[in-house]
C-alpha positions, -999 to +999 in steps of 0.1 A: -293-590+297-313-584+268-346-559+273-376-581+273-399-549+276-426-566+253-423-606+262-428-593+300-459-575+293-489-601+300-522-599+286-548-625+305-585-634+313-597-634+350-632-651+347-651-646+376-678-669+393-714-658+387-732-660+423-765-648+420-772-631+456-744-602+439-754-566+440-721-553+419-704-571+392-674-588+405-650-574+379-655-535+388-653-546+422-615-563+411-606-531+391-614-511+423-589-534+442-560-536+417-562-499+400-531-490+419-516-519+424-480-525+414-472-537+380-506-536+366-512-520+336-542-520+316-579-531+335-608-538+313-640-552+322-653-575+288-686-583+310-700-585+347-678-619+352-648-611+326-616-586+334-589-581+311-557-577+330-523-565+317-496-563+337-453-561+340-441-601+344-411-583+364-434-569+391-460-592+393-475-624+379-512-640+376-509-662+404-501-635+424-531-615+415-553-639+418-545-652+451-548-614+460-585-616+447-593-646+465-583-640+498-602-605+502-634-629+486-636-627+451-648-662+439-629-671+406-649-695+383-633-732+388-647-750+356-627-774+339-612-751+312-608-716+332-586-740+358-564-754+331-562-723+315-551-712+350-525-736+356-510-732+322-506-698+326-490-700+359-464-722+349-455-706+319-452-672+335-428-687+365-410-712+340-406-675+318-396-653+351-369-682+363-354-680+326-352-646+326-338-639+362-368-622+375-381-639+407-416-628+413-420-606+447-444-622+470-450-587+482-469-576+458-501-592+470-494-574+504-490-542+485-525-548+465-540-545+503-517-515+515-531-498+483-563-505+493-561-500+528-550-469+526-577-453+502-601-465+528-615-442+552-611-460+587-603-452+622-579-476+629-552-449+635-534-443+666-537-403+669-513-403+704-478-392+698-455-412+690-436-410+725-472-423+743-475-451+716-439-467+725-444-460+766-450-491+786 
């Protein structure tokens, strides 16, 4: 297999709704969520409702990302042209990972919230030993 190094880097859009009631622009919010995600490259906000994304088509595709953004409540804008856009891109990225031999890991949007999770301070760890943890 040849090295597609440069056709698997990706270079997209992610326009974000603009809800009024919002204290913090949506994209610096999303670059806080995806800075150490895997696969992504390159974040860039272009305004308070734009982020330029780059990112390895081997490790991770738009779809993916977005439906990352989505479910922990980021509200993506759905006018007519962002959600062809959308849908063009996501097709052309799978048709381009099938052809290739790459099948996109589902995973990665569960890693984008381990990531996350774990910069977080929380208490939602078990300090017992682990011999307490496993007694019935």
């Amino acid at each position: 297999m040849s090295d597609h190094s440069d056709e698997c880097i990706k270079h997209r859009d992610i326009h974000f709704a603009s809800l009024h009631d919002q204290d913090e622009s949506p994209s610096q919010l999303a670059i806080l969520l995806l800075a150490d995600a895997p696969g992504i490259i390159n974040l860039h906000p272009l305004s308070d409702t734009r982020l330029h994304v780059s990112y390895d088509l081997r490790l991770v595709t738009l779809n993916i990302i977005e439906s990352g953004l989505r479910e922990v409540g980021f509200h993506l804008d759905n006018n007519l042209m962002c959600i062809l856009r959308r849908a063009l891109c996501h097709y052309t990225e799978e048709t381009q990972c099938l052809n290739m031999g790459y099948h996109p890991d589902s995973k990665a949007t569960r890693d984008i919230y381990i990531c996350r999770y774990q910069r977080l301070p929380h208490g939602c760890q078990d300090e017992r030993p682990n011999h307490w943890r496993k007694y019935l």
